[in-house]
N, C-alpha and C positions, 0 to 999 in steps of 0.2 A: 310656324304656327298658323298662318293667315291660309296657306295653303291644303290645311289640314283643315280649318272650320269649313271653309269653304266648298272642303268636298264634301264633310259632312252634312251640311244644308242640302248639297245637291242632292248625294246618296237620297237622304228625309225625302224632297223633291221628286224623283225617282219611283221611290218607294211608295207613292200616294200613287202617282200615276200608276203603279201596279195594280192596287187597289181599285181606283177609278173602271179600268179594264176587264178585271176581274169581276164586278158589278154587272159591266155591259156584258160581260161574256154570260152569265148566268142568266141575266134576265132574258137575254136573247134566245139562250136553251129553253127556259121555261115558256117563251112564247111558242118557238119550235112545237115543243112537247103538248102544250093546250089547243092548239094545231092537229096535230096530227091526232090530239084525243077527238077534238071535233069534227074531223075527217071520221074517222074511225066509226062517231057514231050516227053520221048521216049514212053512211058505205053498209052500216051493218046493225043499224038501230040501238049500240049499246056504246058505249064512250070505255075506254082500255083503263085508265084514272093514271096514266101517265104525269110524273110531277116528279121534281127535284124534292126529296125534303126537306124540310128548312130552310129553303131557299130565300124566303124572307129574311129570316133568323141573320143567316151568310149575309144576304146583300148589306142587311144594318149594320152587322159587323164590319165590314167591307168598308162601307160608308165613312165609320167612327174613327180607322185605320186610317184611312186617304184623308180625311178635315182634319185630327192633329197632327200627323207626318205630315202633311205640307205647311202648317203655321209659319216655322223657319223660315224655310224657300220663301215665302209668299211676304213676308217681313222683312227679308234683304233685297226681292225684288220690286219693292213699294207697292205691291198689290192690295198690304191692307187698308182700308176706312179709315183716314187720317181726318180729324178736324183740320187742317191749317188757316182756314178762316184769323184765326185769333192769331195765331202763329204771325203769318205774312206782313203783319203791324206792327208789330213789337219790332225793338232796335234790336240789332243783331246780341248786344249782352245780355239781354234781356230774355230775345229767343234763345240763347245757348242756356240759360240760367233753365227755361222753363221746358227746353228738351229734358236736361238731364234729369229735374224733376220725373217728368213723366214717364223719361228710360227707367228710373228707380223704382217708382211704381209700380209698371208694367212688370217689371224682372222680379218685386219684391211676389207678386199676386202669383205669376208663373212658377217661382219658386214654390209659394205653397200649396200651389195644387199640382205640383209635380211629388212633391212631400205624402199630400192625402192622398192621391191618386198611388203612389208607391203604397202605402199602408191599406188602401180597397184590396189593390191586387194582390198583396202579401197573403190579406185576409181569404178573399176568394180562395186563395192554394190553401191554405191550410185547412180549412173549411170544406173545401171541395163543391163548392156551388156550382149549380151544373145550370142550363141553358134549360127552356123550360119546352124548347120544339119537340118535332119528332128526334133528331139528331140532340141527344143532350153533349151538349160543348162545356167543359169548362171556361167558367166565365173567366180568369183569370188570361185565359190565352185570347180572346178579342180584345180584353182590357189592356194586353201588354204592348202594340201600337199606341193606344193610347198613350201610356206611360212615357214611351221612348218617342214619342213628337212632343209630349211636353218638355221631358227633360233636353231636348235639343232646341225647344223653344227656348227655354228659361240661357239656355249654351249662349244662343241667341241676341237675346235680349243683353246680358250680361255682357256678350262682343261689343254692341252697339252700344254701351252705357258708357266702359271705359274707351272706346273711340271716342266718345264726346267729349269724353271729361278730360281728354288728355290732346282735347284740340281738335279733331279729324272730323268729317264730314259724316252723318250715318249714312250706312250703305244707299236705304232707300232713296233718298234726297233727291228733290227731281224725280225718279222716276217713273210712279203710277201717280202722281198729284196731276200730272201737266198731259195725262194722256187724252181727254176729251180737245185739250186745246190743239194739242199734234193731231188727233185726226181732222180736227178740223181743217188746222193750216195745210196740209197733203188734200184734204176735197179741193182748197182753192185754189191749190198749188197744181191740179191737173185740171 
């Protein structure tokens, strides 16, 4: 089973970076393209109106896709905004007591906008709400990254609540809390 979350986090992981890529690649044509319209209209006094359409539209979509397909990843690999301030004080019972608290929380919160977000995009389809650019998109199909990085968030969360409760280390632990401190020890260390 550990082997199977695991890949799925990553796949999630993966699948943002697609996104990510997909952003630069587009925005990069449209600089291209506003380019070569601006050549065009010094060369020949009238500009061609060269343009992606909706390329706005895409890249947001783009954007919405990559920030919840990576939640997962980014939550096993201690990249999110953790307070530990308060944490680091408390006795070790104490801190386990207030991990799981906040695993439960988090998983409880994730859960339910994994829930409403299932019921937007149900809606969207049945509805048929379209994207309001030149290119009208169903909204339901940029909405549906969204859905499936939450629901692999809440996967997530959920991993990491019964590893706690049943004793185990969360995955994160250590490893994005101490990284200002590691870059620094490596400056002094060369």
């Amino acid at each position: 089973m550990r082997q199977i979350l695991n890949k799925l986090y990553t796949i999630s992981g993966w699948t943002a970076a697609f996104f990510l890529v997909a952003i630069c690649l587009t925005v990069m044509a449209q600089v291209v393209l506003n380019l070569l319209d601006r050549l065009s209209s010094l060369i020949t006094g009238e500009a061609i109106g060269l343009t992606i359409p909706s390329y706005a539209d895409f890249t947001g979509f783009f954007l919405a896709g990559a920030s919840f397909l990576a939640l997962a990843y980014t939550l096993r690999d201690g990249s999110h905004i953790r307070v530990s301030l308060v944490l680091q004080h408390l006795s070790p019972k104490l801190r386990h007591i207030v991990e799981i608290w906040c695993l439960g929380i988090a998983a409880a919160m994730a859960i339910y906008f994994t829930i409403y977000t299932g019921f937007l995009v149900h809606e969207s389809y049945i509805y048929n709400d379209l994207s309001p650019g030149m290119i009208a998109i169903p909204i339901w199909i940029p909405m549906f990254p969204v859905l499936i990085g939450l629901t692999i968030l809440s996967i997530a969360l959920i991993d990491e609540l019964v590893c706690v409760i049943t004793g185990g280390e969360p995955s994160y632990e250590g490893k994005g809390e101490n990284l200002l401190e590691q870059d620094h020890a490596d400056l002094h260390a060369e």
